[in-house]
Kinemage of the C-alpha trace (Angstrom):
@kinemage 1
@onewidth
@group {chain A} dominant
@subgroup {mainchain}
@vectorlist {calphas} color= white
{ca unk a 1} P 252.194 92.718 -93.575
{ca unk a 2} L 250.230 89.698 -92.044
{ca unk a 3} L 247.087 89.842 -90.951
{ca unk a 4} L 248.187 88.833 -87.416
{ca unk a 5} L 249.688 91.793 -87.115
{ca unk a 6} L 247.018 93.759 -88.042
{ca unk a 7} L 244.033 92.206 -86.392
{ca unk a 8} L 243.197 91.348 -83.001
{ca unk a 9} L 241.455 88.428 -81.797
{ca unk a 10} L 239.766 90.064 -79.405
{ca unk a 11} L 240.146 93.217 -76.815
{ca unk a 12} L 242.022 90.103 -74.425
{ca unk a 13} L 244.220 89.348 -76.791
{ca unk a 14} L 245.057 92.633 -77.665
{ca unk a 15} L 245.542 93.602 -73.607
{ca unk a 16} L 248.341 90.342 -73.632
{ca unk a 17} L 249.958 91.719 -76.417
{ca unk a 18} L 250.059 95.591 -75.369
{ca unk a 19} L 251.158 94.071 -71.842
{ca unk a 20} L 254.354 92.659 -73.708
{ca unk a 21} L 255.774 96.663 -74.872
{ca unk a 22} L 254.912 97.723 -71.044
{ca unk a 23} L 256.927 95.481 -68.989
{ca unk a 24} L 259.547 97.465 -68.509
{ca unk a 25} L 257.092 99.568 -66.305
{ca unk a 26} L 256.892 96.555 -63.958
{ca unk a 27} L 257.417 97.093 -60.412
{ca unk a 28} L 257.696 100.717 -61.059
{ca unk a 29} L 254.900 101.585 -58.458
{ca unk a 30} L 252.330 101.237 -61.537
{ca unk a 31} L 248.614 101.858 -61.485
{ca unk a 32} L 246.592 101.030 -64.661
{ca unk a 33} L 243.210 102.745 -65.630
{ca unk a 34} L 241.181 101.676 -68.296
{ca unk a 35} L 238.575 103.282 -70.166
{ca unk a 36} L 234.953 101.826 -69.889
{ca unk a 37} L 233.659 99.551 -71.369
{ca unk a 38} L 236.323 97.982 -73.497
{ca unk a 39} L 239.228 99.915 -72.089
{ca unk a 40} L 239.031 97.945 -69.017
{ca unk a 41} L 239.081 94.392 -70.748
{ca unk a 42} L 242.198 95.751 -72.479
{ca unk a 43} L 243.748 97.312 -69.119
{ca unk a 44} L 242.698 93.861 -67.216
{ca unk a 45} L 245.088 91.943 -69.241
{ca unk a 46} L 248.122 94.668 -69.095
{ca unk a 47} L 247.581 95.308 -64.713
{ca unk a 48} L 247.753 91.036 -64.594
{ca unk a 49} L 250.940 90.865 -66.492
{ca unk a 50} L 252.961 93.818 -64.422
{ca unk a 51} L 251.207 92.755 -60.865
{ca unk a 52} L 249.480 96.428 -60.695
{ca unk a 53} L 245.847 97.657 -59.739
{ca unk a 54} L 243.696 98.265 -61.651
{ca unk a 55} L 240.986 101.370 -61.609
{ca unk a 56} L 238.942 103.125 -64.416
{ca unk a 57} L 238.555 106.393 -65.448
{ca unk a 58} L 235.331 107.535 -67.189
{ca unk a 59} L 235.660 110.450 -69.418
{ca unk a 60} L 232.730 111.076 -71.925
{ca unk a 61} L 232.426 112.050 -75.662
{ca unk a 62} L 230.602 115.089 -75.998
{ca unk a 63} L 228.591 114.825 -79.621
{ca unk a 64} L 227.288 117.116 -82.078
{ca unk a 65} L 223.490 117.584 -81.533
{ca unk a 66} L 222.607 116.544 -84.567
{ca unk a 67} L 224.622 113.144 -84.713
{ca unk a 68} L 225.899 112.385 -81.339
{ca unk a 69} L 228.617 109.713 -82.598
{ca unk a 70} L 230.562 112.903 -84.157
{ca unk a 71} L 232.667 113.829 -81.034
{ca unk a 72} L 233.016 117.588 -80.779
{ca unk a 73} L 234.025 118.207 -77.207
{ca unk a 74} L 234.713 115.785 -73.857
{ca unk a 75} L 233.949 115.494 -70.534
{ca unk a 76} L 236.538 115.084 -67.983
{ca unk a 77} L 235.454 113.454 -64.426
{ca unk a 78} L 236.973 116.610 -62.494
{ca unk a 79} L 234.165 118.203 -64.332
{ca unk a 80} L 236.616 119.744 -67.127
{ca unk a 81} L 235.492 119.329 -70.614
{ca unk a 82} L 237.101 120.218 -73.797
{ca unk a 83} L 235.783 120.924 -77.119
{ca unk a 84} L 236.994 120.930 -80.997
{ca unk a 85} L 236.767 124.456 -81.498
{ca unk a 86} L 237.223 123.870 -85.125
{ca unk a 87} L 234.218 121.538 -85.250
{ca unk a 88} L 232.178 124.352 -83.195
{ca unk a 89} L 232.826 126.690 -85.653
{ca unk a 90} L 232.162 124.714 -88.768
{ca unk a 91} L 228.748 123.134 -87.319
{ca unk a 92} L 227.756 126.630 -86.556
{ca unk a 93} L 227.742 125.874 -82.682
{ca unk a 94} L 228.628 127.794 -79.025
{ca unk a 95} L 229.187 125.443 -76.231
{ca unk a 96} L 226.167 126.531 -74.394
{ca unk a 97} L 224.123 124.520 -77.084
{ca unk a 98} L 225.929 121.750 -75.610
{ca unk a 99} L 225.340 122.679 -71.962
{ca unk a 100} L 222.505 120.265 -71.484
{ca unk a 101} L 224.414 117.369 -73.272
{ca unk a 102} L 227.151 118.093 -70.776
{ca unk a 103} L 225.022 117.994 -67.905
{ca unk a 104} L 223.492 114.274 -68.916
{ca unk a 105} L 227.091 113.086 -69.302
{ca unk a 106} L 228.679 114.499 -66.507
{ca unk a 107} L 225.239 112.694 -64.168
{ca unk a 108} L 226.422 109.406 -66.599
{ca unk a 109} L 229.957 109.645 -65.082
{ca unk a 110} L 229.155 109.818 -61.880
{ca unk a 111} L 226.820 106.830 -61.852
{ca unk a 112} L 229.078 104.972 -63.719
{ca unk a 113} L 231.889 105.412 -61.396
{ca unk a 114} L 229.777 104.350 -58.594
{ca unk a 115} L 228.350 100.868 -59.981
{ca unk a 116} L 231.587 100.030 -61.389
{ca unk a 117} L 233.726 100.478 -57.966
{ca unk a 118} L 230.653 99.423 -55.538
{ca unk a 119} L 231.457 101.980 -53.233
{ca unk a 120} L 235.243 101.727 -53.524
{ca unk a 121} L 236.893 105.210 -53.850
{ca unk a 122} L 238.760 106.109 -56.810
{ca unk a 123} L 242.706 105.100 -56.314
{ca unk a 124} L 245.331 108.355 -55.958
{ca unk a 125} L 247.035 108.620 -59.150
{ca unk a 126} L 249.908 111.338 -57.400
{ca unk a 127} L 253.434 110.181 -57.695
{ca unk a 128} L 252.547 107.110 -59.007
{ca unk a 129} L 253.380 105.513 -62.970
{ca unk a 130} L 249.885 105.698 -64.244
{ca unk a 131} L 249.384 103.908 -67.940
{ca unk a 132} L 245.801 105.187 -69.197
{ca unk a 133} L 244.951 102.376 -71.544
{ca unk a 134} L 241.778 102.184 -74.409
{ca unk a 135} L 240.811 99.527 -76.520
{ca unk a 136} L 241.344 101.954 -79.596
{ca unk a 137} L 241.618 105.756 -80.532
{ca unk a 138} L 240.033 107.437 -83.070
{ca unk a 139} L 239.305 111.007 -82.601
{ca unk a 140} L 241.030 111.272 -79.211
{ca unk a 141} L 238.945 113.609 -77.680
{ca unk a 142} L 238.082 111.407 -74.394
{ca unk a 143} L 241.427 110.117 -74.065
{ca unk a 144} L 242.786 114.205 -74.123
{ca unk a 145} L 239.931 114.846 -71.678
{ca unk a 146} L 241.192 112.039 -69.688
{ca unk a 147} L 244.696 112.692 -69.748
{ca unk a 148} L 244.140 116.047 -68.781
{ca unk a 149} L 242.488 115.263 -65.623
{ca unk a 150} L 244.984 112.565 -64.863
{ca unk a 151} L 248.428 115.614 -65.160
{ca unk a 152} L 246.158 117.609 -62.617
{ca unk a 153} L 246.651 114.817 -59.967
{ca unk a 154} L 250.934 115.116 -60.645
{ca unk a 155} L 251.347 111.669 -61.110
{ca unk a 156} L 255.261 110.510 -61.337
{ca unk a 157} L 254.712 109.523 -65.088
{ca unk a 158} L 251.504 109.718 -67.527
{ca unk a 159} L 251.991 106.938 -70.072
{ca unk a 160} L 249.444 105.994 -72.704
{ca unk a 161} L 248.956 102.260 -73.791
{ca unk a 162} L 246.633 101.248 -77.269
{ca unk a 163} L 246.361 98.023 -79.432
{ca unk a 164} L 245.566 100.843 -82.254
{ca unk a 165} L 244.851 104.462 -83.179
{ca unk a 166} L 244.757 106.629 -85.733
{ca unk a 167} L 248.384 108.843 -86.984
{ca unk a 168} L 246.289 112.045 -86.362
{ca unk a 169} L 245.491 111.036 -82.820
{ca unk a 170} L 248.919 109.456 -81.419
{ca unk a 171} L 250.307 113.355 -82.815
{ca unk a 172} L 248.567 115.052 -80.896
{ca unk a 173} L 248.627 112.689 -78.051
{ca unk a 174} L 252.304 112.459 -77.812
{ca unk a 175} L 252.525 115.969 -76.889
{ca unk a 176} L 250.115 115.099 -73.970
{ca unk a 177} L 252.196 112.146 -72.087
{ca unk a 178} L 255.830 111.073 -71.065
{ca unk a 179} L 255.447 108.037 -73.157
{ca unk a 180} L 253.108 106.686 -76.045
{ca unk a 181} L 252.691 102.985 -76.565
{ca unk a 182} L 251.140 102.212 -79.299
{ca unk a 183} L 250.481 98.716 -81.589
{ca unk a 184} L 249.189 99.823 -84.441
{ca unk a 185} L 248.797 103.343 -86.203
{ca unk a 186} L 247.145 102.287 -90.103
{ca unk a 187} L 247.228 104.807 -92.564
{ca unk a 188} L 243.951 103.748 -93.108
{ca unk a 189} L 241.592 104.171 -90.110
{ca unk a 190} L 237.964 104.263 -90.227
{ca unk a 191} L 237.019 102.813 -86.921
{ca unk a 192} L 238.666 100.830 -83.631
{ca unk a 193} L 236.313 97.896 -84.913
{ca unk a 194} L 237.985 97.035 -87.887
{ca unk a 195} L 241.088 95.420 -86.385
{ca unk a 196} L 239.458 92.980 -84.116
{ca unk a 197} L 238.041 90.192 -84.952
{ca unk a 198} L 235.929 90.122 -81.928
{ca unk a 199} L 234.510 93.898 -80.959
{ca unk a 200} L 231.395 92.591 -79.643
{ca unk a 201} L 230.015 95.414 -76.669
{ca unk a 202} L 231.770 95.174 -73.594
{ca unk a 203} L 228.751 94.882 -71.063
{ca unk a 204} L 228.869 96.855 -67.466
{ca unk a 205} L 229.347 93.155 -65.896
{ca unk a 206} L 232.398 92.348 -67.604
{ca unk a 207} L 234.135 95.912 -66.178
{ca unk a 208} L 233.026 95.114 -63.092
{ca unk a 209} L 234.449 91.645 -63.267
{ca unk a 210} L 237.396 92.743 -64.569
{ca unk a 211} L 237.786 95.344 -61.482
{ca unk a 212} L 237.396 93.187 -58.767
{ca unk a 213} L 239.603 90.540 -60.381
């Protein structure tokens, strides 16, 4: 396979090309949420292409205490959260060790949803075509959270859109939407970095920008 097809440019380039497997969703009373911070770049470029808003949704990985990259749980922002009871058990762990992790992440996703919609209310999902989009999926644990909160609000279809992911994650997702876009699912995944050639940090300016675009 060519490494065009297995790289992106850049989380623009991979929003034009996830926008080009979505248009049949266009002018099917759509609303596109990204996930912060590159989620939104990605969603940016799919909400130009089918003429839809554009809101985020902030859900937030929940990590082991010891190594907080190693997502064990999420945190939904209807104040859900979910946890890898699997992981719990191995790591020798009950969720109320995580209680004051949850706490700082839940106060996180509030103030992120303020600064990034500058006192603009979230935008009703019900009845509408929402397409939750990511710049990447490993574990999946903040996209379930996230998708979980989103079925609450009985939206007319939950659809969810990603350059790339890994097999184990678009399985278990599947079960979770009415339809699964998804670019690229390697064999070999080690992290969302690796196909882009550009992964630089989205910065808090750039998903505002993108918003208000």
């Amino acid at each position: 396979m060519e490494v065009s097809k297995l790289v992106f440019l850049d989380r623009r380039d991979a929003g034009k090309r996830l926008a080009e497997e979505l248009t049949h969703y266009r002018g099917k009373n759509v609303l596109v949420l990204g996930i912060p911070r590159g989620g939104v770049i990605v969603a940016a470029e799919v909400a130009r292409a089918l003429q839809a808003p554009l809101d985020v949704i902030i859900p937030r990985k929940i990590g082991a205490p010891f190594n907080e990259e190693l997502a064990i749980g999420a945190a939904a922002p209807d104040g859900a959260v979910i946890f890898d009871e699997r992981a719990l058990s191995l790591l020798n762990l009950t969720k109320s060790d995580l209680q004051e992790q949850i706490e700082r992440e839940r106060k996180e996703m509030e103030r992120r949803s303020r600064y990034y919609r500058r006192g603009r209310g979230a935008l009703d999902c019900r009845e509408k075509t929402v397409i939750l989009i990511d710049d990447g999926i490993a574990t999946g644990m903040t996209v379930k959270a996230a998708l979980q909160s989103l079925r609450k609000q009985e939206p007319a279809a939950l659809v969810l859109a990603v350059p790339v992911a890994s097999r184990e994650a678009v399985a278990e997702l599947r079960l979770l939407v009415d339809d699964l876009i998804c670019l690229h699912a390697p064999a070999a995944f080690y992290a969302v970095g690796q196909f882009y050639e550009d992964f630089r940090q989205t910065t808090d300016e750039e998903v505002i920008a993108a918003l208000e675009q």
